[in-house]
TIVO-2410 file (N, C-alpha, C; in nm, 3 decimals):
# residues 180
REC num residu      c1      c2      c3 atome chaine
REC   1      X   0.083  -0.118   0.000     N      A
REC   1      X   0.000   0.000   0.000    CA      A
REC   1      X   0.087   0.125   0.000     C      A
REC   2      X   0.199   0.122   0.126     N      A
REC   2      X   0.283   0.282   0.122    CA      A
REC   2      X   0.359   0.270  -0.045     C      A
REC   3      X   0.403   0.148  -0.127     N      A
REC   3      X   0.463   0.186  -0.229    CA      A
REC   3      X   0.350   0.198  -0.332     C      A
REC   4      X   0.248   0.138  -0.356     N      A
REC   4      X   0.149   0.180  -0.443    CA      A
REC   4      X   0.114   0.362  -0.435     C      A
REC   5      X   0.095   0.381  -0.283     N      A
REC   5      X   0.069   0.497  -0.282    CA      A
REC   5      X   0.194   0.650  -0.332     C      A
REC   6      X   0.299   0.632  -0.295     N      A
REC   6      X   0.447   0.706  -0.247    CA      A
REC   6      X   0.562   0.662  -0.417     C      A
REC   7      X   0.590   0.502  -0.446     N      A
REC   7      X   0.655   0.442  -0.485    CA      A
REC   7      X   0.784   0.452  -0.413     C      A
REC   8      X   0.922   0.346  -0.467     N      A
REC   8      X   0.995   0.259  -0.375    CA      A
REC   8      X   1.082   0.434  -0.325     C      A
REC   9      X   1.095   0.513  -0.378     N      A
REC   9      X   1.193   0.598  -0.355    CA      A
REC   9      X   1.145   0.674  -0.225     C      A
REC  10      X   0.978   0.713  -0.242     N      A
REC  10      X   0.944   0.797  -0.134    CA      A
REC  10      X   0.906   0.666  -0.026     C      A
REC  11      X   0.884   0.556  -0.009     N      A
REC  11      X   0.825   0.502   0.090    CA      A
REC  11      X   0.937   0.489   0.208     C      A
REC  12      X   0.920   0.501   0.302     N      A
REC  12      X   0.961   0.496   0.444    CA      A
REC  12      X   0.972   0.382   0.508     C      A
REC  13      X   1.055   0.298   0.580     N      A
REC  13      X   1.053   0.219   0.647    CA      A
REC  13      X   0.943   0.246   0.791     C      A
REC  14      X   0.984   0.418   0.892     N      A
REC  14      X   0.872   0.421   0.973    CA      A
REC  14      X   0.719   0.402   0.874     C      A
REC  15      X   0.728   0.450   0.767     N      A
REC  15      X   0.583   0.446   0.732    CA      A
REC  15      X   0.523   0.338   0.700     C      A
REC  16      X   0.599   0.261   0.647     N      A
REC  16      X   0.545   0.075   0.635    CA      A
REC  16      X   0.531   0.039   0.785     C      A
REC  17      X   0.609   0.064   0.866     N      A
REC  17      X   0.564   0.000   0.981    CA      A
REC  17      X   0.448   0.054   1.026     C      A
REC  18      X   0.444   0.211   1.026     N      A
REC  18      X   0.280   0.270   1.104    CA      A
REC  18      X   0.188   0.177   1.051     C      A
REC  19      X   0.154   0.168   0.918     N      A
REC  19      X   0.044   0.132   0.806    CA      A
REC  19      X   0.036  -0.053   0.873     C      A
REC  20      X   0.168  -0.101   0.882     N      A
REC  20      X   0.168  -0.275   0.979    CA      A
REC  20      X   0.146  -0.285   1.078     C      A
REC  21      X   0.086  -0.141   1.205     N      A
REC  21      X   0.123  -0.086   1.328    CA      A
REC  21      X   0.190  -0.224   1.420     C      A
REC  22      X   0.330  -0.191   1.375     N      A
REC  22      X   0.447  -0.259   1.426    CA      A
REC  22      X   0.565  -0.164   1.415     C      A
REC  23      X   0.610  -0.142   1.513     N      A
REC  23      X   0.735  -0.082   1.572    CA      A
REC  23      X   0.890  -0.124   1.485     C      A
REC  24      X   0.891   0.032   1.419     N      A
REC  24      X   1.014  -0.019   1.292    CA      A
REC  24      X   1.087  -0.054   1.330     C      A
REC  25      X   1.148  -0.061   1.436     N      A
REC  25      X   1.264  -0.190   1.478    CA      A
REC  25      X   1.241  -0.333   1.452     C      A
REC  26      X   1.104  -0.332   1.470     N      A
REC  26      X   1.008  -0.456   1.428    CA      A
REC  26      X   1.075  -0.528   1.292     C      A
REC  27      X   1.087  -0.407   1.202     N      A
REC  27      X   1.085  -0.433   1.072    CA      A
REC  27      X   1.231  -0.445   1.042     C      A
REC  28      X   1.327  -0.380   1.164     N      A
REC  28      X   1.434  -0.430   1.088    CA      A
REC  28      X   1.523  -0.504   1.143     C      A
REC  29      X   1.436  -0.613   1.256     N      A
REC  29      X   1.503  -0.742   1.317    CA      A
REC  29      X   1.481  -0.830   1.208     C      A
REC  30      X   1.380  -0.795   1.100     N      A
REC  30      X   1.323  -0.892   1.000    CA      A
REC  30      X   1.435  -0.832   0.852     C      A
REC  31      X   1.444  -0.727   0.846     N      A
REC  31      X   1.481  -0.681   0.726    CA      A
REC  31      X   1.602  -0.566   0.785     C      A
REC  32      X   1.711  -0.609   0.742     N      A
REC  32      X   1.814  -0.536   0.782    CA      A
REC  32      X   1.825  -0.390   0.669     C      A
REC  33      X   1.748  -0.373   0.597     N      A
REC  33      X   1.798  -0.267   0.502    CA      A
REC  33      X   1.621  -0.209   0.464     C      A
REC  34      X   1.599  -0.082   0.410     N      A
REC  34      X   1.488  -0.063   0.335    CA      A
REC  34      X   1.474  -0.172   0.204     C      A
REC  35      X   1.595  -0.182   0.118     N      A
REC  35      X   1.664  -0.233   0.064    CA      A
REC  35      X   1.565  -0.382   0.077     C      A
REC  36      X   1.638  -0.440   0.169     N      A
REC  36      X   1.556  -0.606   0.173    CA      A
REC  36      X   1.464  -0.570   0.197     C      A
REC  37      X   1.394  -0.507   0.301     N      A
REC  37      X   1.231  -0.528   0.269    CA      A
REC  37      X   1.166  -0.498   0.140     C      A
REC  38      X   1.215  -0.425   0.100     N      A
REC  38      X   1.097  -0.391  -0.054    CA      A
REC  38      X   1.197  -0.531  -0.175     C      A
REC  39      X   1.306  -0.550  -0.130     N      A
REC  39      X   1.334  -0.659  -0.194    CA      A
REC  39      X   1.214  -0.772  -0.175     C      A
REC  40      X   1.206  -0.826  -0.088     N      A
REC  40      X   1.100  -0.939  -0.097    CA      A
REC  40      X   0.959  -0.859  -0.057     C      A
REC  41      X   0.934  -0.763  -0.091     N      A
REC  41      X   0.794  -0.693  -0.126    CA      A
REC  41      X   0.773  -0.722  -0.294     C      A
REC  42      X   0.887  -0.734  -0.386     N      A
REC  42      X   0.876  -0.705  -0.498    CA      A
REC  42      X   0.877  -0.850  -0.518     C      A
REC  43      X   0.963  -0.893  -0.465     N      A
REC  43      X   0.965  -1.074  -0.502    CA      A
REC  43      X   0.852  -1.151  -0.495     C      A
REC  44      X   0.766  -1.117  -0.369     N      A
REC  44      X   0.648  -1.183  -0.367    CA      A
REC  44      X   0.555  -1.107  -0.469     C      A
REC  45      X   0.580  -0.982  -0.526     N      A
REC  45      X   0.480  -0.970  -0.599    CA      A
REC  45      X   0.501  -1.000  -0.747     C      A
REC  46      X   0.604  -1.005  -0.813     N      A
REC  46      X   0.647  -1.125  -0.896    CA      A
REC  46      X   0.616  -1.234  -0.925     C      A
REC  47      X   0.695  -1.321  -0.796     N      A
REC  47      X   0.628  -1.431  -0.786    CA      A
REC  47      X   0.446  -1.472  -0.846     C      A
REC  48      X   0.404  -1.363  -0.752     N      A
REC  48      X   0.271  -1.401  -0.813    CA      A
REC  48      X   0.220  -1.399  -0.967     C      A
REC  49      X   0.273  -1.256  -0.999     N      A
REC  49      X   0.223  -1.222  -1.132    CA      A
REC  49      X   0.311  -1.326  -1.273     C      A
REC  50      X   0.399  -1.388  -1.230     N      A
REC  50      X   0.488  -1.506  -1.295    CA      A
REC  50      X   0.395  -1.663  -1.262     C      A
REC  51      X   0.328  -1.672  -1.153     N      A
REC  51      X   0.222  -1.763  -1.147    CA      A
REC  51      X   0.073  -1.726  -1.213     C      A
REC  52      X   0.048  -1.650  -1.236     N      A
REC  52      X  -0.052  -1.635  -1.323    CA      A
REC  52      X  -0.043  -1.634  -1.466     C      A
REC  53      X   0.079  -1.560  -1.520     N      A
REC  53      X   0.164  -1.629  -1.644    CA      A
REC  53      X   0.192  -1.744  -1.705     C      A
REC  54      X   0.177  -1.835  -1.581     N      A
REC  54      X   0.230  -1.936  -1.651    CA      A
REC  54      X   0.082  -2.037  -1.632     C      A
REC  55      X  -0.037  -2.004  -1.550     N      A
REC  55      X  -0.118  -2.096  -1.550    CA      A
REC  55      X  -0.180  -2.092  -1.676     C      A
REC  56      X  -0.182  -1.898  -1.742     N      A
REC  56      X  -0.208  -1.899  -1.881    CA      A
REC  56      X  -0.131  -1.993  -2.010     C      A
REC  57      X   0.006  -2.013  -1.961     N      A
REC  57      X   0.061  -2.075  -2.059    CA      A
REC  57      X   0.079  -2.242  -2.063     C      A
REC  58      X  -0.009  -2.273  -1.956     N      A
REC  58      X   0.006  -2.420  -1.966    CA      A
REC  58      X  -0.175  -2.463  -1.975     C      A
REC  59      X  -0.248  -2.403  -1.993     N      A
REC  59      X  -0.354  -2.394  -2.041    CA      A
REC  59      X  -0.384  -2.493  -2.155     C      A
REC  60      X  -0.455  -2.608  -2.132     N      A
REC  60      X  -0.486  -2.729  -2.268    CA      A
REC  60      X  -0.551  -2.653  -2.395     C      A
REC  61      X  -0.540  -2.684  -2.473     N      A
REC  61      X  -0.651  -2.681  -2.566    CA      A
REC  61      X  -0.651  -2.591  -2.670     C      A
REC  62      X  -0.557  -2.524  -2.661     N      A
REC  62      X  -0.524  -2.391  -2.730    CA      A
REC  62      X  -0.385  -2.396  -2.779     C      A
REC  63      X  -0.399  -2.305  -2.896     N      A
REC  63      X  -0.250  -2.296  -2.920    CA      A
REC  63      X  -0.159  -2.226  -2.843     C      A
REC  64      X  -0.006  -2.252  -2.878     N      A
REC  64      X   0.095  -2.134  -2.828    CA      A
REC  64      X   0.089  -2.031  -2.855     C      A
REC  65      X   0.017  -1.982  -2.970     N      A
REC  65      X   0.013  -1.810  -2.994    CA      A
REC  65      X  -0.071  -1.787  -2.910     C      A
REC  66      X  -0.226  -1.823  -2.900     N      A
REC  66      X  -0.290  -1.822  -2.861    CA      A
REC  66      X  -0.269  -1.789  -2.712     C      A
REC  67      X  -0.181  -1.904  -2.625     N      A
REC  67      X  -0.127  -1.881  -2.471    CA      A
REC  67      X  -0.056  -1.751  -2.454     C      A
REC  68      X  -0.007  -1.733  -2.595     N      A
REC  68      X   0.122  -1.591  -2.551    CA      A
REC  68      X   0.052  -1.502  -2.574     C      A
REC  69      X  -0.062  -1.480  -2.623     N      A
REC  69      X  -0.131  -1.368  -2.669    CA      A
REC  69      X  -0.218  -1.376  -2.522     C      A
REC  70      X  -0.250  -1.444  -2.475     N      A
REC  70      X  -0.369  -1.446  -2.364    CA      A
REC  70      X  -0.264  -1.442  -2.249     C      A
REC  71      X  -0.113  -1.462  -2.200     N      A
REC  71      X  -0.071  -1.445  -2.104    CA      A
REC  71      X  -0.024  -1.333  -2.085     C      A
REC  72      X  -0.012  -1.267  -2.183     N      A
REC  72      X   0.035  -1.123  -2.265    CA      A
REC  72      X  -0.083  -1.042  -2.179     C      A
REC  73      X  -0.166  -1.023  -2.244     N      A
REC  73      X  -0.294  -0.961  -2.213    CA      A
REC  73      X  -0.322  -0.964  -2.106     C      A
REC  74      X  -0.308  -1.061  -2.069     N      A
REC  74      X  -0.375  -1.082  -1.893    CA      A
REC  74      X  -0.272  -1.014  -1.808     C      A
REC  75      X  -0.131  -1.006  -1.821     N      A
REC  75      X  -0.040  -0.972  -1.758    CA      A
REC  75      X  -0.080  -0.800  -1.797     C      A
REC  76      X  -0.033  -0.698  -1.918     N      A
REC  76      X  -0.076  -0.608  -1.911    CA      A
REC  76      X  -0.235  -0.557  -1.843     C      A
REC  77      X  -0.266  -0.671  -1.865     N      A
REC  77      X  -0.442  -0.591  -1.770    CA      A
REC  77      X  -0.393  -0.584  -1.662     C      A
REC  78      X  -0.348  -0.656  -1.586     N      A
REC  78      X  -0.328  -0.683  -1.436    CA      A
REC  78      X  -0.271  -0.548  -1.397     C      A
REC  79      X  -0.094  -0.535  -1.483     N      A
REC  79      X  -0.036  -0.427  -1.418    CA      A
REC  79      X  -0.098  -0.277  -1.453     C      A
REC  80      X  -0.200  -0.270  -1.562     N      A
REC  80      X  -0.296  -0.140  -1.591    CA      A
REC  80      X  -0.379  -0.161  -1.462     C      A
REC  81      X  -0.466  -0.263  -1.406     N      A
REC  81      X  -0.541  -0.257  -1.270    CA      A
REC  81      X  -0.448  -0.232  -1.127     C      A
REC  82      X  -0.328  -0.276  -1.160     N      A
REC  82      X  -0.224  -0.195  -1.063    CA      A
REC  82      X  -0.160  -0.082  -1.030     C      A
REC  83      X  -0.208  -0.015  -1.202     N      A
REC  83      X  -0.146   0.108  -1.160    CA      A
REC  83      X  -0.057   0.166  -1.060     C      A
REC  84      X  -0.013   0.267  -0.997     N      A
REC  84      X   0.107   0.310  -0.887    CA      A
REC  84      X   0.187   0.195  -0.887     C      A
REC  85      X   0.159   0.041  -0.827     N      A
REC  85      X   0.250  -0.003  -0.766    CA      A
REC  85      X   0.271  -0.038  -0.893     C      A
REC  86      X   0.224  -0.111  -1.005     N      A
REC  86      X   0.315  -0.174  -1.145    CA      A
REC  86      X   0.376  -0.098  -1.153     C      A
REC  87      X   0.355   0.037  -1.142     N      A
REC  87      X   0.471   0.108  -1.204    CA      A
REC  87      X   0.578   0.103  -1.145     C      A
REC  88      X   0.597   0.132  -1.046     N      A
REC  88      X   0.706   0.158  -0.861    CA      A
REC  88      X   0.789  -0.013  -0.943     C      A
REC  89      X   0.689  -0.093  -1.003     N      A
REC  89      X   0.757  -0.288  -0.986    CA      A
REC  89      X   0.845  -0.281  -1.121     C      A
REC  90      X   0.742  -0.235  -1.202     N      A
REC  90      X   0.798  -0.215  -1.354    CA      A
REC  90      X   0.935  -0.102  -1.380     C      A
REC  91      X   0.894  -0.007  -1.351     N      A
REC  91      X   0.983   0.132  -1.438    CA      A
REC  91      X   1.056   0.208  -1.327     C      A
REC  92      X   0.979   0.197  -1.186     N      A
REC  92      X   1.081   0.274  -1.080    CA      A
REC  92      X   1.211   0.250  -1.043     C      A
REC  93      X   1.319   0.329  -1.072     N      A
REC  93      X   1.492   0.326  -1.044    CA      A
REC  93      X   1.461   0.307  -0.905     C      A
REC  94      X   1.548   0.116  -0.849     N      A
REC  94      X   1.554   0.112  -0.746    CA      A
REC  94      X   1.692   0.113  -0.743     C      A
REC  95      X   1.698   0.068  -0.581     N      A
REC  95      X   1.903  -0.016  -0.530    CA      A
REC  95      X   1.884  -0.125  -0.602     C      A
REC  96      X   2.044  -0.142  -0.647     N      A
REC  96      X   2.099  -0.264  -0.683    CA      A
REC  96      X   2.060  -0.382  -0.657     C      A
REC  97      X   2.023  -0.418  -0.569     N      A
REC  97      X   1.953  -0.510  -0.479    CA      A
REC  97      X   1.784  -0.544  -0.537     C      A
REC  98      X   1.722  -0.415  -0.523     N      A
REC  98      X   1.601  -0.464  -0.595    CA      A
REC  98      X   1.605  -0.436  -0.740     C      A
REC  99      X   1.660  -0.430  -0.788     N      A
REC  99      X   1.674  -0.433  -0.953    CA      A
REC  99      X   1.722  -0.572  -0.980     C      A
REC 100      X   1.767  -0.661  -0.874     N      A
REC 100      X   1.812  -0.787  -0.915    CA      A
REC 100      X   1.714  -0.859  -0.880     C      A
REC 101      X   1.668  -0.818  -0.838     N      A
REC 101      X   1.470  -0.907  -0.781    CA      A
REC 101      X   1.450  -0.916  -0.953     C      A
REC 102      X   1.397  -0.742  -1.000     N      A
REC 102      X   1.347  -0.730  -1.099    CA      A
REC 102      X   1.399  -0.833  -1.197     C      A
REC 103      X   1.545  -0.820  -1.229     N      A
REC 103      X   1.567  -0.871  -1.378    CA      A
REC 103      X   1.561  -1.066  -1.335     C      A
REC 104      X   1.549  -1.079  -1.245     N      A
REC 104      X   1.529  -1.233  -1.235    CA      A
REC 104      X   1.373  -1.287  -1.231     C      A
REC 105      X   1.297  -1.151  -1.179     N      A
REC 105      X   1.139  -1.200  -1.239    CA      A
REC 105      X   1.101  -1.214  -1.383     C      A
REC 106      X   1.198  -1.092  -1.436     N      A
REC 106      X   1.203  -1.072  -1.616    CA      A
REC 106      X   1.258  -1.230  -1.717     C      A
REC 107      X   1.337  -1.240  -1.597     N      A
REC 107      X   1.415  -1.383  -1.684    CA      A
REC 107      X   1.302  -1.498  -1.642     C      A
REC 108      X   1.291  -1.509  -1.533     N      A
REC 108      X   1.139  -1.610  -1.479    CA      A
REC 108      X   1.043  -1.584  -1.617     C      A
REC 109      X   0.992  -1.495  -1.661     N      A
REC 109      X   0.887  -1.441  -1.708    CA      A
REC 109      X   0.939  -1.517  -1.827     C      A
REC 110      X   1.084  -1.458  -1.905     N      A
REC 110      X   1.114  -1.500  -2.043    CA      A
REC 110      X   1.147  -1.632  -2.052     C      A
REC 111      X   1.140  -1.730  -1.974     N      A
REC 111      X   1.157  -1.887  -1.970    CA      A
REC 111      X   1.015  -1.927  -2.024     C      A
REC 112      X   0.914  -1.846  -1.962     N      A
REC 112      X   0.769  -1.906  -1.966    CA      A
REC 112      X   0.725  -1.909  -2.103     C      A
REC 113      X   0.774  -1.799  -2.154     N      A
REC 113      X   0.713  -1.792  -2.341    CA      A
REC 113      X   0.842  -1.813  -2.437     C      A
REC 114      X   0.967  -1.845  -2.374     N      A
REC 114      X   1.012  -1.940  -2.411    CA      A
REC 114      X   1.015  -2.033  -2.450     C      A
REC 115      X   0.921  -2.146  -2.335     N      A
REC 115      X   0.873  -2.255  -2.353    CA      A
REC 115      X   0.735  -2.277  -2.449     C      A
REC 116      X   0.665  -2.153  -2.449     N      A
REC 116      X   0.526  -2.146  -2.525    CA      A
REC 116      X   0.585  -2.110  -2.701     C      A
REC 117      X   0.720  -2.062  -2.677     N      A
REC 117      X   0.804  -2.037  -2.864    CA      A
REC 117      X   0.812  -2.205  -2.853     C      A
REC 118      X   0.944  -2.261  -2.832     N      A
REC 118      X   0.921  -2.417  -2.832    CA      A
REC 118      X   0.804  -2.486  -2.856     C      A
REC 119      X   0.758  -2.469  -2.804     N      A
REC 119      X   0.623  -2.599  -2.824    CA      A
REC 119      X   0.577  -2.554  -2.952     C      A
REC 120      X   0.572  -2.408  -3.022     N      A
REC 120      X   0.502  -2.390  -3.133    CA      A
REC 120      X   0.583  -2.416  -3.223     C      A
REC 121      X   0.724  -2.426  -3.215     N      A
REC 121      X   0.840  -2.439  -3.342    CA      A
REC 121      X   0.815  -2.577  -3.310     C      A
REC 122      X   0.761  -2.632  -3.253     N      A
REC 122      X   0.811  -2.824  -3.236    CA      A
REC 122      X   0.680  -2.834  -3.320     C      A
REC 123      X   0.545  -2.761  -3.261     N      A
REC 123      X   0.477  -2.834  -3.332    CA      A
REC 123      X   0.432  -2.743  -3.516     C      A
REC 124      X   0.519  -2.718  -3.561     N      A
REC 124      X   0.502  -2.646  -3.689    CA      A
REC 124      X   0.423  -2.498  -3.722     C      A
REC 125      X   0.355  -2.470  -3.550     N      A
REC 125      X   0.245  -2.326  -3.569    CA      A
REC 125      X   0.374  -2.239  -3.563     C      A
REC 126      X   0.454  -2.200  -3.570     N      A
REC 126      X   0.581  -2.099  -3.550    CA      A
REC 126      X   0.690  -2.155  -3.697     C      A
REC 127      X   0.738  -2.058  -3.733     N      A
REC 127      X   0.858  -2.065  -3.776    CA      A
REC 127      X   0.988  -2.079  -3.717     C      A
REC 128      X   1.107  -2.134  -3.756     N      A
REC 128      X   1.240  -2.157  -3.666    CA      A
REC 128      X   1.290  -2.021  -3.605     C      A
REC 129      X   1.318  -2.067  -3.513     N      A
REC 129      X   1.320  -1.899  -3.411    CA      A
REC 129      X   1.401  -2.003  -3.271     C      A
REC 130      X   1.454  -1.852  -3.218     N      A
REC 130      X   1.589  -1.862  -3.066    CA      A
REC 130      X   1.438  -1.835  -2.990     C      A
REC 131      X   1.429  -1.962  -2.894     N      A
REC 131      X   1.321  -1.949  -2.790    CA      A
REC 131      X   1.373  -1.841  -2.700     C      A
REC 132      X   1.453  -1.859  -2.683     N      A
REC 132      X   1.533  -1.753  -2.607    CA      A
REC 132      X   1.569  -1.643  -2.588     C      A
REC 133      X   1.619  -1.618  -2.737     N      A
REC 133      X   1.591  -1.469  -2.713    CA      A
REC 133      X   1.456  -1.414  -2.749     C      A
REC 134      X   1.383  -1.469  -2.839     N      A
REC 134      X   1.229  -1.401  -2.837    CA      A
REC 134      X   1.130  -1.440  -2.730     C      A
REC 135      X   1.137  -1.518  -2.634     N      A
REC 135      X   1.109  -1.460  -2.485    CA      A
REC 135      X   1.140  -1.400  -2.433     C      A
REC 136      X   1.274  -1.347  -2.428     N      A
REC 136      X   1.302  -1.226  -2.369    CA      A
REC 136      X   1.253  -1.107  -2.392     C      A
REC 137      X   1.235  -1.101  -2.570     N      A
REC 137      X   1.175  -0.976  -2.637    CA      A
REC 137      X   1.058  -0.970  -2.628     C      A
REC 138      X   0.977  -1.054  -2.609     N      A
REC 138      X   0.845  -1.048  -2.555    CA      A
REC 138      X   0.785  -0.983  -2.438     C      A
REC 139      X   0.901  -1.038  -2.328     N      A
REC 139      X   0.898  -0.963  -2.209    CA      A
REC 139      X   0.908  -0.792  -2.175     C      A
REC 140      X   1.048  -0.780  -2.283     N      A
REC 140      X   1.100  -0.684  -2.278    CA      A
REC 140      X   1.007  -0.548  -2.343     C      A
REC 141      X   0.925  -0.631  -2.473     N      A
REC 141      X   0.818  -0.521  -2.507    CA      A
REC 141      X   0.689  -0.488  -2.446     C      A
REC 142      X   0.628  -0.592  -2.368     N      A
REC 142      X   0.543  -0.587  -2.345    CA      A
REC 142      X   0.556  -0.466  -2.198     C      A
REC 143      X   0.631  -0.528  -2.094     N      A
REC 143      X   0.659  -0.457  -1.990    CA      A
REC 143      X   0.716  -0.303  -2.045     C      A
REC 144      X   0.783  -0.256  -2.181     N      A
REC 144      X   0.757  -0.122  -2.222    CA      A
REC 144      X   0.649  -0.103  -2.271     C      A
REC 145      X   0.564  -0.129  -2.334     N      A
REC 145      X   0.450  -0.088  -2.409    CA      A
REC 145      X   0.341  -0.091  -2.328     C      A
REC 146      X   0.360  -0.148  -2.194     N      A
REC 146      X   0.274  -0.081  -2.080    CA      A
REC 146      X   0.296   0.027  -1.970     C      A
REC 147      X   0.464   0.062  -1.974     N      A
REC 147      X   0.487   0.200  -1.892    CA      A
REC 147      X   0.455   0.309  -1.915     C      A
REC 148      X   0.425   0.371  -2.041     N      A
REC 148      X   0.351   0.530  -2.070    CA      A
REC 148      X   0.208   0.506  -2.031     C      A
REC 149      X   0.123   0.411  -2.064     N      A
REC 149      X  -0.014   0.406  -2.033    CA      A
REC 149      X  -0.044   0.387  -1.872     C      A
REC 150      X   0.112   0.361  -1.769     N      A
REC 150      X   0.072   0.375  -1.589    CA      A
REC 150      X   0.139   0.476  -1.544     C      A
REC 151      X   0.202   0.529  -1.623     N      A
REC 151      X   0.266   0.669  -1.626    CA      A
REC 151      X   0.125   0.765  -1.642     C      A
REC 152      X   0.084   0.753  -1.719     N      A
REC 152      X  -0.071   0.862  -1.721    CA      A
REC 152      X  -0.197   0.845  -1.610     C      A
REC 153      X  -0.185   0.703  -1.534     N      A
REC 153      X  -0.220   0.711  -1.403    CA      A
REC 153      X  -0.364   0.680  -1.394     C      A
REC 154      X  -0.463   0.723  -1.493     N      A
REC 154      X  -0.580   0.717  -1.548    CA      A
REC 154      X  -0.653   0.611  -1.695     C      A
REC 155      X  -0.648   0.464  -1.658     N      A
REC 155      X  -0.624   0.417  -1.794    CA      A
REC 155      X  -0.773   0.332  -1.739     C      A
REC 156      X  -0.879   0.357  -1.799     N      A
REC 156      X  -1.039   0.319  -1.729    CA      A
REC 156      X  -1.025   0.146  -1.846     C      A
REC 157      X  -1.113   0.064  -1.789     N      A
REC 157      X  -1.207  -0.060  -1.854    CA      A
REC 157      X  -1.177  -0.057  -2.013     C      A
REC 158      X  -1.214   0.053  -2.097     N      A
REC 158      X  -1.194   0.007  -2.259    CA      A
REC 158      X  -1.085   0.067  -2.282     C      A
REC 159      X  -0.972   0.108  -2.211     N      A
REC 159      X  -0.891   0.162  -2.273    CA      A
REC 159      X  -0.783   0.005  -2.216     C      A
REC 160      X  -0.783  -0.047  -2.142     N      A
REC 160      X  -0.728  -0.159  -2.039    CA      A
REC 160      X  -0.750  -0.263  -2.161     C      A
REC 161      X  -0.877  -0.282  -2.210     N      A
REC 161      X  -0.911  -0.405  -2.289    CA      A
REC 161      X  -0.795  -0.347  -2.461     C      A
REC 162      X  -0.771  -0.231  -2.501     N      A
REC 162      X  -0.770  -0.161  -2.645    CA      A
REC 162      X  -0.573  -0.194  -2.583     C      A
REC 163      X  -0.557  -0.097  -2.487     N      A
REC 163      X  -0.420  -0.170  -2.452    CA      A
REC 163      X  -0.350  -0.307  -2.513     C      A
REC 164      X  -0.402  -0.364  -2.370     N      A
REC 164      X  -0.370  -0.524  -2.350    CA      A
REC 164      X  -0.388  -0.607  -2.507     C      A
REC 165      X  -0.494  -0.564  -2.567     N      A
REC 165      X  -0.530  -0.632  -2.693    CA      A
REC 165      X  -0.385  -0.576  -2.825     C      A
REC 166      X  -0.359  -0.456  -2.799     N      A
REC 166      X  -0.286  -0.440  -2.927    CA      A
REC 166      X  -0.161  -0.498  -2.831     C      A
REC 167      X  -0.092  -0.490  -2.741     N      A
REC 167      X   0.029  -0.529  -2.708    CA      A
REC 167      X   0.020  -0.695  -2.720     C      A
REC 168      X  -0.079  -0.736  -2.693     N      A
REC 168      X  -0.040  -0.876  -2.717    CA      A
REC 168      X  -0.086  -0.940  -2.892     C      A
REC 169      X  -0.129  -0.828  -2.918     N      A
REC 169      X  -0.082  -0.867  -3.125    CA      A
REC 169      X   0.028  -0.873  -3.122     C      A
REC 170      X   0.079  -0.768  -3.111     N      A
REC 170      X   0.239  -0.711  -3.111    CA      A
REC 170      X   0.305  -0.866  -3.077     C      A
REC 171      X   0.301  -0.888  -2.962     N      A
REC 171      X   0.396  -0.977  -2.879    CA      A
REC 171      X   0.397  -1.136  -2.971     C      A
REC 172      X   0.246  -1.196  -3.038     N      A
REC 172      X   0.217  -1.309  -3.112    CA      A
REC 172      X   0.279  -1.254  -3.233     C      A
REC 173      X   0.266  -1.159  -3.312     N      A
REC 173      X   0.291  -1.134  -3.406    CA      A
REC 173      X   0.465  -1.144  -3.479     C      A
REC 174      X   0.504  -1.136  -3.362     N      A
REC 174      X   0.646  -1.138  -3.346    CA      A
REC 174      X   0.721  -1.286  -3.321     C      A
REC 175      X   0.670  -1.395  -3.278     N      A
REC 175      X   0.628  -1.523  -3.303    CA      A
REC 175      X   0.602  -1.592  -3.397     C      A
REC 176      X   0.481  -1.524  -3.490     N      A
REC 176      X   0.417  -1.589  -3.600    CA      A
REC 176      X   0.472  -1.614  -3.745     C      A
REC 177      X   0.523  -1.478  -3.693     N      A
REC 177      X   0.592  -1.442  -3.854    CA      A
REC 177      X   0.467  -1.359  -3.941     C      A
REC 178      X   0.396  -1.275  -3.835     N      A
REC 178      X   0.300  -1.181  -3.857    CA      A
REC 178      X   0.179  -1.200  -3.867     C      A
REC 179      X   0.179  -1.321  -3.832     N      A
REC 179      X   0.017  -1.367  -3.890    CA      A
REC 179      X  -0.043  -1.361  -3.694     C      A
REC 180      X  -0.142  -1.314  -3.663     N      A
REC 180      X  -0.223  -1.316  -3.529    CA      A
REC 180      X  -0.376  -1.379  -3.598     C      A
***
């Protein structure tokens, strides 16, 4: 809540604790630094949004574009309904420390449609392509092509759906060999 509200630069260690009403010493028998705590503030919220990623991408019945286009989407909706804090998770200059949270959720993230490139080059819906690096680029565009639209702070229901929908053309399209 204090980084959704503030983001990682203005939030306070006393002020996370008022908002936990626990005594910031509290907080830093647990967390020796501001540093580690918003480190595993960001990790667990990763974590999660990398588990919802991937329940999209292991999804029966559907194709791999199909998964990357729908894990795509779902992921930009999420961090447009998150507004403040996606952004503070996404685009805010942290410490060293939590920027290494970040780029290991990014690499978590680019394994997942990694594996969703693979399965489509194995099964003939993709052309020959580096799973590898075009998961990464997937990641890498999508998480930009949603920072100006939480940067404006105000992004309502059809603009969330008009978003999410063209970034995850973008993201299949780049996969397909243009065809969505």
């Amino acid at each position: 809540m204090v980084v959704a509200e503030h983001g990682f630069a203005a939030a306070q260690v006393a002020v996370v604790a008022s908002v936990a009403d626990v005594a910031t010493g509290s907080i830093y028998r647990h967390f020796p630094s501001k540093a580690s705590l918003f480190s595993e503030m960001l990790r667990a919220v990763c974590v999660r949004e990398l588990e919802v990623v991937q329940a999209v991408a292991d999804e029966a019945g559907r194709t791999a574009g199909q998964r990357i286009g729908d894990a795509v989407a779902t992921f930009v909706d999420r961090a447009l309904r998150g507004g403040s804090l996606a952004y503070a998770v996404i685009a805010e200059p942290m410490d060293p420390d939590v920027d290494q949270v970040r780029l290991d959720a990014r690499a978590g993230l680019a394994r997942a449609f990694a594996g969703l490139i693979q399965e489509g080059v194995a099964s003939g819906e993709f052309p020959e392509q580096d799973a590898r690096i075009r998961g990464a680029a997937i990641v890498g565009a999508f998480l930009e092509g949603v920072v100006a639209p939480l940067a404006e702070r105000t992004v309502g229901p059809a603009d969330r759906r008009a978003i999410s929908g063209e970034i995850a053309r973008f993201c299949q399209s780049a996969v397909t060999g243009g065809k969505v």
